[in-house]
FITILUM-665173 format. One record per residue (C-alpha): residue number from 1; x, y, z; residue in one letter. Coordinates in pm, whole numbers, plus 32768, in hexadecimal, padded with zeros to 4 digits. Layout:
NUM/X/Y/Z/a
...
//
This chain:
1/D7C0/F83B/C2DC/x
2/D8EA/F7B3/C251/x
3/DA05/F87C/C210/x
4/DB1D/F7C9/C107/x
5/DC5F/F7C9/C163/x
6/DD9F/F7DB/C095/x
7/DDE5/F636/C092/x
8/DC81/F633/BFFD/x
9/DC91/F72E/BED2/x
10/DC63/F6B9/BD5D/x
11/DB94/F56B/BDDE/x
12/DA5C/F54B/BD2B/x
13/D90E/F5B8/BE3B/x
14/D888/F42E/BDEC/x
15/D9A6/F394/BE6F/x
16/D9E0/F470/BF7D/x
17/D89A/F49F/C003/x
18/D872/F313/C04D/x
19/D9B7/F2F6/C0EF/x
20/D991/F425/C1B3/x
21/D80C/F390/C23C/x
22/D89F/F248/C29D/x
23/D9B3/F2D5/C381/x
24/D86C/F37D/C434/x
25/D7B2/F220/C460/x
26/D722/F229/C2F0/x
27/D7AC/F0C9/C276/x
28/D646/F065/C19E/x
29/D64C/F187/C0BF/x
30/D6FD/F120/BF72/x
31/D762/F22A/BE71/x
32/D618/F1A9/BD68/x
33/D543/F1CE/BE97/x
34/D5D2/F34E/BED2/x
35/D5CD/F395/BD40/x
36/D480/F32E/BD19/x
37/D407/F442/BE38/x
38/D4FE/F53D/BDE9/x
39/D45A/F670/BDD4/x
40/D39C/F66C/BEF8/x
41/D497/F5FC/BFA7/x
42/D611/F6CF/BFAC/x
43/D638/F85E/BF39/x
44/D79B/F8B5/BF18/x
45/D7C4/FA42/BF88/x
46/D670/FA56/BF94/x
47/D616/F9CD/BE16/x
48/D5E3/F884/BD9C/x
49/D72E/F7B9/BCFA/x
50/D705/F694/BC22/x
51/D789/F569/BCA7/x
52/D8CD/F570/BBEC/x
53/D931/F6F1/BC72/x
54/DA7E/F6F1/BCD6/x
55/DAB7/F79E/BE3A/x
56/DB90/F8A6/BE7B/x
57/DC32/F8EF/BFDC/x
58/DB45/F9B8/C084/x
59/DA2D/F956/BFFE/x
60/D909/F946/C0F9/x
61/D82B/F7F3/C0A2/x
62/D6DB/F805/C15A/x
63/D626/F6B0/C185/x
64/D4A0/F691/C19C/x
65/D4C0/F594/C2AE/x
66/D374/F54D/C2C5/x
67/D36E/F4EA/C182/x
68/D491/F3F8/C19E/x
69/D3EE/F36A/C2BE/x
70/D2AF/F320/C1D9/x
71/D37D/F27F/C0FB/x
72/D449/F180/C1D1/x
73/D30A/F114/C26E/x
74/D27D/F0E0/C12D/x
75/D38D/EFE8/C0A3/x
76/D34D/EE95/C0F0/x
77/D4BC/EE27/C178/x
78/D426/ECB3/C21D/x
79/D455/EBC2/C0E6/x
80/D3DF/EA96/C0E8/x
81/D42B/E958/C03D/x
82/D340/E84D/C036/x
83/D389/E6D1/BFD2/x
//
């Protein structure tokens, strides 16, 4: 659980959430890949916040990890360009 601290109040949970992930060791997950699993994926106090909620200091943020885990190893980050 995540709980927001004052520097982070009044940014928007889809901005946050992807910085926040890639200072654990997230750094595949893009904000398009979070919005389009967003509601099984982050409750906000225990209910579900669209992506462009704004959080408030105290807020607790709870992460389905699992699910973000899913997701990362579902993105195909090895592009290839052929001649």
């Amino acid at each position: 659980m995540i709980k927001v601290s004052r520097e982070y109040a009044g940014k928007r949970l889809d901005i946050f959430l992807p910085k926040y992930l890639e200072s654990i060791g997230y750094v595949a997950l893009t904000r398009t890949a979070l919005k389009s699993n967003w509601s099984d994926l982050v409750t906000v106090n225990g209910r579900i916040q669209k992506p462009g909620y704004r959080v408030s200091e105290g807020d607790e943020i709870l992460v389905n990890e699992d699910r973000i885990k899913e997701i990362e190893d579902s993105m195909d980050t090895d592009v290839r360009i052929e001649a």
